[in-house]
N, CA and C atoms as a LAMMPS dump frame, in Angstrom:
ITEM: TIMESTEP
0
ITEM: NUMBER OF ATOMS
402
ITEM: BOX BOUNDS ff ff ff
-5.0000000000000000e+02 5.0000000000000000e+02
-5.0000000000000000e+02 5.0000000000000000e+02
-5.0000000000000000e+02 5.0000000000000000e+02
ITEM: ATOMS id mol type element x y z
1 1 1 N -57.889 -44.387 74.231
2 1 2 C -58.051 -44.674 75.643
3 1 3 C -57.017 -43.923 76.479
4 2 1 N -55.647 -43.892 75.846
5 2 2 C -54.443 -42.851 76.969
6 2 3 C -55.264 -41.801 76.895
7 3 1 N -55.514 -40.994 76.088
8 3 2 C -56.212 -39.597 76.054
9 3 3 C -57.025 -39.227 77.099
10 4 1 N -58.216 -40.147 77.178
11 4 2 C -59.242 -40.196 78.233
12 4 3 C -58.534 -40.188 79.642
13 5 1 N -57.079 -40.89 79.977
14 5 2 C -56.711 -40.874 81.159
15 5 3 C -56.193 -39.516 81.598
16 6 1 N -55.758 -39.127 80.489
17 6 2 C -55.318 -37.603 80.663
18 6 3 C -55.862 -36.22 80.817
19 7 1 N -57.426 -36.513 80.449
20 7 2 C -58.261 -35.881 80.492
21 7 3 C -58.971 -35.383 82.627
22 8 1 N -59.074 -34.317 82.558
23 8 2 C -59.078 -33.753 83.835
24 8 3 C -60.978 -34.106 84.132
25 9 1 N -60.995 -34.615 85.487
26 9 2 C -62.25 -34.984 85.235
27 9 3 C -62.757 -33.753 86.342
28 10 1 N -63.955 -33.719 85.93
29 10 2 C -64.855 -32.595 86.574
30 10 3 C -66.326 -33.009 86.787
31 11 1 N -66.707 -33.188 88.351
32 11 2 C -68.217 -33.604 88.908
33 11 3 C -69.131 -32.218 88.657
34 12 1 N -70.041 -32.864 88.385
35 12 2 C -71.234 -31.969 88.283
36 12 3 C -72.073 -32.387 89.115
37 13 1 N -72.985 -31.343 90.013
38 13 2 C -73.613 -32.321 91.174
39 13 3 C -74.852 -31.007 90.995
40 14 1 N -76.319 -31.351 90.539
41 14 2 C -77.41 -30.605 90.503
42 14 3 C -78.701 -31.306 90.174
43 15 1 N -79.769 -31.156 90.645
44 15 2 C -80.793 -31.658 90.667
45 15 3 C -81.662 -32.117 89.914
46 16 1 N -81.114 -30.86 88.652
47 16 2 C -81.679 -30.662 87.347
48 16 3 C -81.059 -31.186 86.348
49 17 1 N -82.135 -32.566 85.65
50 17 2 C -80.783 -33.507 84.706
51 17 3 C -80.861 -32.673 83.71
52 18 1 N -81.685 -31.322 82.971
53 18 2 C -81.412 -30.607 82.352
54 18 3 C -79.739 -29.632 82.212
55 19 1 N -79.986 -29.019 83.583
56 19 2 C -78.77 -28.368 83.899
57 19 3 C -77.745 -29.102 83.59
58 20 1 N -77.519 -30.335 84.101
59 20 2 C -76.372 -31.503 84.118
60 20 3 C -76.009 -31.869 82.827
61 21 1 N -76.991 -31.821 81.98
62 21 2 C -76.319 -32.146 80.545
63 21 3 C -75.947 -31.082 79.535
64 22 1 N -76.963 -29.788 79.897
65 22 2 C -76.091 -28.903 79.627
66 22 3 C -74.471 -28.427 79.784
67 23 1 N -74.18 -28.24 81.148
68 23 2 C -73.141 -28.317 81.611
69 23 3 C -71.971 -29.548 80.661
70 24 1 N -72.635 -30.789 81.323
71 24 2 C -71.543 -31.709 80.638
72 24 3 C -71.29 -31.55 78.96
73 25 1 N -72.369 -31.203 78.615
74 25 2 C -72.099 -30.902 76.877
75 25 3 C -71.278 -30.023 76.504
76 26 1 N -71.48 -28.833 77.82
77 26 2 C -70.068 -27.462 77.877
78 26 3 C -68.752 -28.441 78.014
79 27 1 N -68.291 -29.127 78.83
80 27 2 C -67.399 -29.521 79.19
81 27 3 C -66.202 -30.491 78.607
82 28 1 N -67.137 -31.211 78.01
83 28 2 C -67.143 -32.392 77.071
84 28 3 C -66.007 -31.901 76.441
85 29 1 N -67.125 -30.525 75.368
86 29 2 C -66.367 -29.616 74.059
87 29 3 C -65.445 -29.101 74.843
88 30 1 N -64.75 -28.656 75.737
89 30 2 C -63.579 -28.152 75.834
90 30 3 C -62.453 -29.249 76.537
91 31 1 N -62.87 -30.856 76.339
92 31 2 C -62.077 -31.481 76.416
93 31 3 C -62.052 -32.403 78.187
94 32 1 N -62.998 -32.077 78.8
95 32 2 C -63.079 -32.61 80.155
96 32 3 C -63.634 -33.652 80.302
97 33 1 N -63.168 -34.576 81.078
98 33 2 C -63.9 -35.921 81.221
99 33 3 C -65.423 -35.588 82.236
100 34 1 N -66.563 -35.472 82.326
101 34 2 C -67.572 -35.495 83.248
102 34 3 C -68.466 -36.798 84.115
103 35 1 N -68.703 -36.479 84.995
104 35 2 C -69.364 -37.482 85.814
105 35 3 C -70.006 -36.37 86.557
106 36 1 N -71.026 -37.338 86.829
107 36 2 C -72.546 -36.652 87.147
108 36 3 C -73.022 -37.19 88.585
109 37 1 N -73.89 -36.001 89.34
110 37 2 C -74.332 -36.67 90.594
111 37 3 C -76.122 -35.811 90.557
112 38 1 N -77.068 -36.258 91.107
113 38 2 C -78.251 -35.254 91.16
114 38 3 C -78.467 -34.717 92.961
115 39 1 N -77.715 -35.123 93.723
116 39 2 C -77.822 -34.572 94.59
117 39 3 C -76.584 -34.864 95.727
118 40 1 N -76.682 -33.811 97.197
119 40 2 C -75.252 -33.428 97.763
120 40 3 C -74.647 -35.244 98.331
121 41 1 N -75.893 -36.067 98.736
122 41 2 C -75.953 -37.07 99.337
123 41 3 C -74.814 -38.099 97.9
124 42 1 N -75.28 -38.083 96.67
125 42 2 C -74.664 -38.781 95.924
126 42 3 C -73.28 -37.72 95.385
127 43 1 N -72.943 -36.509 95.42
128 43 2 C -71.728 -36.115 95.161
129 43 3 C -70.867 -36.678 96.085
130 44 1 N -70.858 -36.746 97.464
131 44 2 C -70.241 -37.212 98.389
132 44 3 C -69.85 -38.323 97.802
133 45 1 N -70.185 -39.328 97.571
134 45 2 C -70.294 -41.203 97.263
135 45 3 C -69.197 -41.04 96.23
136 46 1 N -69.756 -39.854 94.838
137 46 2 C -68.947 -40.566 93.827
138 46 3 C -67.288 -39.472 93.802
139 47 1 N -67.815 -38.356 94.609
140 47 2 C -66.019 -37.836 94.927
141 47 3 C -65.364 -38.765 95.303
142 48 1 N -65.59 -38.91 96.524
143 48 2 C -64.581 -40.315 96.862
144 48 3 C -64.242 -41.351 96.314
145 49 1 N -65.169 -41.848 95.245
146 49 2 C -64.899 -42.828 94.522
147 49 3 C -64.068 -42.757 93.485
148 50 1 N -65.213 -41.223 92.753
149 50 2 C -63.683 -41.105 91.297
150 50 3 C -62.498 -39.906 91.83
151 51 1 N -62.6 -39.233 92.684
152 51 2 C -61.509 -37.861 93.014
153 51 3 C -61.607 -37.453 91.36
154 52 1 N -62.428 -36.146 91.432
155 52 2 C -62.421 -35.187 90.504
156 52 3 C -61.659 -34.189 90.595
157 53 1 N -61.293 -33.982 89.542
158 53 2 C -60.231 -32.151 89.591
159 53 3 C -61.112 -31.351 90.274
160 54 1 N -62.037 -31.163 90.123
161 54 2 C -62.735 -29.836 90.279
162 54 3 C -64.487 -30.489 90.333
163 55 1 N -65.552 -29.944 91.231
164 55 2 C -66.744 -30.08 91.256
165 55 3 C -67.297 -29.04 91.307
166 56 1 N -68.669 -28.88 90.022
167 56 2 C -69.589 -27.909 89.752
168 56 3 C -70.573 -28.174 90.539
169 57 1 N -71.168 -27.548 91.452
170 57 2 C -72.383 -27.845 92.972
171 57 3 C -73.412 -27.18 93.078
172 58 1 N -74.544 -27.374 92.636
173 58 2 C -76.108 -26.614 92.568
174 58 3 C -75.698 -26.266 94.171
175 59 1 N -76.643 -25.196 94.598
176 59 2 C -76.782 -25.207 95.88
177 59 3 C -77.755 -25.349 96.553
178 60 1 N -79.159 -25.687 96.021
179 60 2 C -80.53 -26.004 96.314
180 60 3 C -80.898 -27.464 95.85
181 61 1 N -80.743 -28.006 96.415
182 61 2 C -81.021 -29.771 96.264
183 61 3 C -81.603 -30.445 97.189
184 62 1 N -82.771 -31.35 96.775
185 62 2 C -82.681 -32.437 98.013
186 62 3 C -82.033 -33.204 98.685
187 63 1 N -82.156 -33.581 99.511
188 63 2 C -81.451 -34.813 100.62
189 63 3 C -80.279 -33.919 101.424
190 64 1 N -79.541 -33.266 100.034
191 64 2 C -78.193 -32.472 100.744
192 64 3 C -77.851 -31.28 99.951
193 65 1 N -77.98 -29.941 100.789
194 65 2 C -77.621 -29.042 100.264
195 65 3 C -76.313 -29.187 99.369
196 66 1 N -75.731 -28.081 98.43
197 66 2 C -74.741 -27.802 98.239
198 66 3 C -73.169 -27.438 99.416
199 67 1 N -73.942 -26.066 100.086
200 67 2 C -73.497 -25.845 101.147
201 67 3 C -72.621 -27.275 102.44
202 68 1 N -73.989 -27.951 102.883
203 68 2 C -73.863 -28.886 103.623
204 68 3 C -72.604 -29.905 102.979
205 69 1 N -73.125 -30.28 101.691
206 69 2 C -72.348 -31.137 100.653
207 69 3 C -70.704 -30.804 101.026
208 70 1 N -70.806 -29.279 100.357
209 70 2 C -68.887 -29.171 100.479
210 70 3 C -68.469 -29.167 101.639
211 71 1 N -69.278 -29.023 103.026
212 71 2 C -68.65 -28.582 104.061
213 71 3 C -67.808 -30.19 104.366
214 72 1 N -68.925 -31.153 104.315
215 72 2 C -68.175 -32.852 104.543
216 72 3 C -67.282 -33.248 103.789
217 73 1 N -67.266 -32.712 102.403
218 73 2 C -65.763 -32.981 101.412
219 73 3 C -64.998 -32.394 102.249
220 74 1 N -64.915 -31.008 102.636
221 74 2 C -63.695 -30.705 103.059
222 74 3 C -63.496 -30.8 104.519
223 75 1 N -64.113 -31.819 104.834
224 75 2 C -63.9 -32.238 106.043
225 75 3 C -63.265 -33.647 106.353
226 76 1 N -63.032 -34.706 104.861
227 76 2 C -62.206 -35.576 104.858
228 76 3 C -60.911 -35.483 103.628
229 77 1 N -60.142 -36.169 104.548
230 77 2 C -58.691 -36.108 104.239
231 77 3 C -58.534 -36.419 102.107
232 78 1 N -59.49 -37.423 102.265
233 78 2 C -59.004 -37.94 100.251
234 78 3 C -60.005 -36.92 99.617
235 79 1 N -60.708 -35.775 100.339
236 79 2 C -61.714 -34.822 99.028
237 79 3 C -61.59 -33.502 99.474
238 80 1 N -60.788 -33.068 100.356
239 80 2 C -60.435 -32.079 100.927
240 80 3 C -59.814 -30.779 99.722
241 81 1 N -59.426 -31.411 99.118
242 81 2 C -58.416 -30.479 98.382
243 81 3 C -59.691 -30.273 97.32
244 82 1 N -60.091 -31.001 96.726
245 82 2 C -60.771 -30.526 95.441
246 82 3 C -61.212 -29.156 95.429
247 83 1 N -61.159 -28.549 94.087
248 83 2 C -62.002 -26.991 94.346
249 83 3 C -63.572 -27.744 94.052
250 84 1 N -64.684 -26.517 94.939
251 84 2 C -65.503 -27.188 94.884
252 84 3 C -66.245 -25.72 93.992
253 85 1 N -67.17 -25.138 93.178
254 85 2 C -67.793 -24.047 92.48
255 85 3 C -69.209 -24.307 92.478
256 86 1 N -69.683 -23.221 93.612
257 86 2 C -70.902 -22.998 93.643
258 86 3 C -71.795 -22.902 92.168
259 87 1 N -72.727 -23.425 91.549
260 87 2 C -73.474 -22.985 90.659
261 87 3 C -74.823 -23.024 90.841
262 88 1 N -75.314 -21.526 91.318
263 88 2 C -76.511 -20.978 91.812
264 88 3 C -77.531 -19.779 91.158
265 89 1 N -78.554 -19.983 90.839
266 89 2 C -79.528 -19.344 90.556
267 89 3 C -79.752 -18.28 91.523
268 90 1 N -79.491 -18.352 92.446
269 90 2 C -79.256 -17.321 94.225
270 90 3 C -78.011 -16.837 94.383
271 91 1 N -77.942 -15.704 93.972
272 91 2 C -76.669 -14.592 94.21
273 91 3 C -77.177 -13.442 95.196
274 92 1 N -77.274 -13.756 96.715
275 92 2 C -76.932 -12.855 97.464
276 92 3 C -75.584 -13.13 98.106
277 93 1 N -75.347 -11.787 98.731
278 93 2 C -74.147 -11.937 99.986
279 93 3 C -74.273 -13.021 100.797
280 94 1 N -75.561 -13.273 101.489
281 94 2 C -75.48 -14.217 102.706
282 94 3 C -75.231 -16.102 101.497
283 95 1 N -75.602 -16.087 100.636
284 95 2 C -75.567 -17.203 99.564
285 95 3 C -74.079 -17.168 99.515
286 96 1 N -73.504 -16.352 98.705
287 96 2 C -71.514 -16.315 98.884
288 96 3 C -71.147 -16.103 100.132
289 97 1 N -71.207 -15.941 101.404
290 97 2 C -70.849 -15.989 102.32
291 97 3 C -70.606 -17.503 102.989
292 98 1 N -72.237 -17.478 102.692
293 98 2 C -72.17 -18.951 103.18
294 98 3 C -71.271 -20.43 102.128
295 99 1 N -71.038 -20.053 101.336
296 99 2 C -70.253 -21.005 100.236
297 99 3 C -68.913 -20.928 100.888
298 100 1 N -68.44 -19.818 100.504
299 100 2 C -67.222 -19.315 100.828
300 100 3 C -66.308 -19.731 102.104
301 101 1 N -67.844 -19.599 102.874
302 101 2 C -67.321 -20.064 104.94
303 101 3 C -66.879 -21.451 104.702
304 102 1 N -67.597 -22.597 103.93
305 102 2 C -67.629 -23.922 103.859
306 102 3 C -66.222 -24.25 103.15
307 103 1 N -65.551 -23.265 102.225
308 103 2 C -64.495 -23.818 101.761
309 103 3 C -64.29 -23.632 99.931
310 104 1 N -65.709 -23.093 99.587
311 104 2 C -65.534 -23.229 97.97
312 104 3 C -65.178 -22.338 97.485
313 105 1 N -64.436 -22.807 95.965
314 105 2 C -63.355 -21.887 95.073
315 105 3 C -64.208 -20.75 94.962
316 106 1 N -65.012 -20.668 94.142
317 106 2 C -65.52 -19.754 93.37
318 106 3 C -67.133 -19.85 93.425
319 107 1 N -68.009 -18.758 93.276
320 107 2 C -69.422 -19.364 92.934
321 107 3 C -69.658 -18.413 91.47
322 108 1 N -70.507 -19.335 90.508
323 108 2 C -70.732 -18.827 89.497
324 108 3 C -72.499 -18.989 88.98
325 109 1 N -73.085 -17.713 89.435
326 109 2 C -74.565 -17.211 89.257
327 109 3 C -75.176 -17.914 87.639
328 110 1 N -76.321 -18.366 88.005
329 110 2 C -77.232 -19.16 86.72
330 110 3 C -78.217 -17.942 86.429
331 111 1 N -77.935 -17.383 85.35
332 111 2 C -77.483 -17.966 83.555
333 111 3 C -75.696 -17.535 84.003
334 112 1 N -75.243 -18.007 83.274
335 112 2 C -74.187 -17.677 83.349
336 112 3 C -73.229 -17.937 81.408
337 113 1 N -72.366 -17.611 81.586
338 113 2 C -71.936 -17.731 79.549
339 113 3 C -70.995 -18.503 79.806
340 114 1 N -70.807 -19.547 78.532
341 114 2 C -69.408 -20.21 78.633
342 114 3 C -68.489 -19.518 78.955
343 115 1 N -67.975 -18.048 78.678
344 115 2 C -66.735 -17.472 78.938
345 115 3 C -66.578 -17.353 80.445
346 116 1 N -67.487 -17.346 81.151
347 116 2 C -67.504 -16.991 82.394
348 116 3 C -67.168 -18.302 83.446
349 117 1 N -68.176 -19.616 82.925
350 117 2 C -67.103 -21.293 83.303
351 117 3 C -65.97 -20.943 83.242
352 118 1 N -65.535 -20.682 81.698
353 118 2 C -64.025 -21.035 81.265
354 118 3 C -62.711 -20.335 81.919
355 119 1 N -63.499 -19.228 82.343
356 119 2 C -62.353 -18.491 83.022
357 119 3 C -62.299 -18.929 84.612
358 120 1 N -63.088 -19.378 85.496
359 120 2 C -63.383 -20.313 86.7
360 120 3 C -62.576 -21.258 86.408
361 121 1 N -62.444 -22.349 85.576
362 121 2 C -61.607 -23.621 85.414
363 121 3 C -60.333 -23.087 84.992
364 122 1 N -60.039 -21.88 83.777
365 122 2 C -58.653 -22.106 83.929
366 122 3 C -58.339 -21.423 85.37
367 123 1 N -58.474 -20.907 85.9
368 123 2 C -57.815 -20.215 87.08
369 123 3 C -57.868 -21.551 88.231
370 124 1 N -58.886 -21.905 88.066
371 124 2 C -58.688 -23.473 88.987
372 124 3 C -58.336 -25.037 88.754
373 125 1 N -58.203 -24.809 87.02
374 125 2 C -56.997 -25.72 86.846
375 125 3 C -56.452 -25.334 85.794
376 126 1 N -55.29 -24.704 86.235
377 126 2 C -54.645 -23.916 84.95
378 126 3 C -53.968 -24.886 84.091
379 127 1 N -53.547 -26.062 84.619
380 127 2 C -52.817 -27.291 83.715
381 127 3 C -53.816 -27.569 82.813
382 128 1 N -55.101 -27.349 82.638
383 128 2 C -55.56 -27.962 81.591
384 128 3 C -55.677 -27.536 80.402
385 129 1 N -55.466 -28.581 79.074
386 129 2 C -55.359 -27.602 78.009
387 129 3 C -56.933 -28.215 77.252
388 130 1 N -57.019 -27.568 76.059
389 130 2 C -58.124 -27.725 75.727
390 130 3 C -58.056 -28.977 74.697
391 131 1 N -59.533 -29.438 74.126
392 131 2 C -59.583 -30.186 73.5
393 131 3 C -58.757 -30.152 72.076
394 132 1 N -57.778 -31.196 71.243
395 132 2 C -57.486 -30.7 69.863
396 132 3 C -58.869 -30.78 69.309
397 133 1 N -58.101 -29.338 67.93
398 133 2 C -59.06 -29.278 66.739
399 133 3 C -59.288 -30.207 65.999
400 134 1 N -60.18 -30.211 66.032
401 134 2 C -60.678 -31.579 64.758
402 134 3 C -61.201 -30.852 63.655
């Protein structure tokens, strides 16, 4: 149970409970605590509730964009800071522009390879270490 407290937690917020468990199954294995949202309306609710290290953010969702989503995190004082990482199937300029304007770390294009997460999280949370070998 200490372990788990020590563990860096990271929101996943996408539409697709496929995507979402993919992801969390990435995450898991390199030692991250995950919590899950399917859209921008419920990332809002549970940032504030749990304050995640870091949130992974579809950017095409119902109820609430991605976009829309981070712009209101970083528009209050207790979710402001989080990095927030675009994860989008849509890689144009005006797509990173518009992320970018709102406030988010990084965006990282779907398909994308574990090496390419892994290097996004350590640079945006470099304190974290990885899971021990078992």
């Amino acid at each position: 149970m200490h372990e788990e407290r020590n563990r860096q937690t990271i929101l996943i917020v996408d539409d697709s409970d496929d995507i979402r468990s993919i992801l969390a199954q990435m995450l898991e294995i390199d030692g991250y605590h995950v919590e899950q949202a399917s859209d921008g309306t419920e990332a809002l609710s549970t940032a504030e509730r749990i304050r995640p290290n870091l949130i992974l953010m579809d950017l095409r969702m119902p109820m609430m964009n991605g976009i829309a989503a981070t712009r209101q995190l970083h528009e209050h004082a207790e979710t402001r800071e989080i990095p927030v990482v675009i994860v989008s199937g849509l890689d144009s300029e005006m797509f990173r522009d518009a992320a970018f304007s709102v406030g988010c770390a990084a965006f990282l294009t779907k398909p994308f390879s574990t090496h390419e997460l892994q290097d996004i999280l350590k640079r945006l949370l470099p304190q974290h270490e990885s899971a021990p070998a078992k």
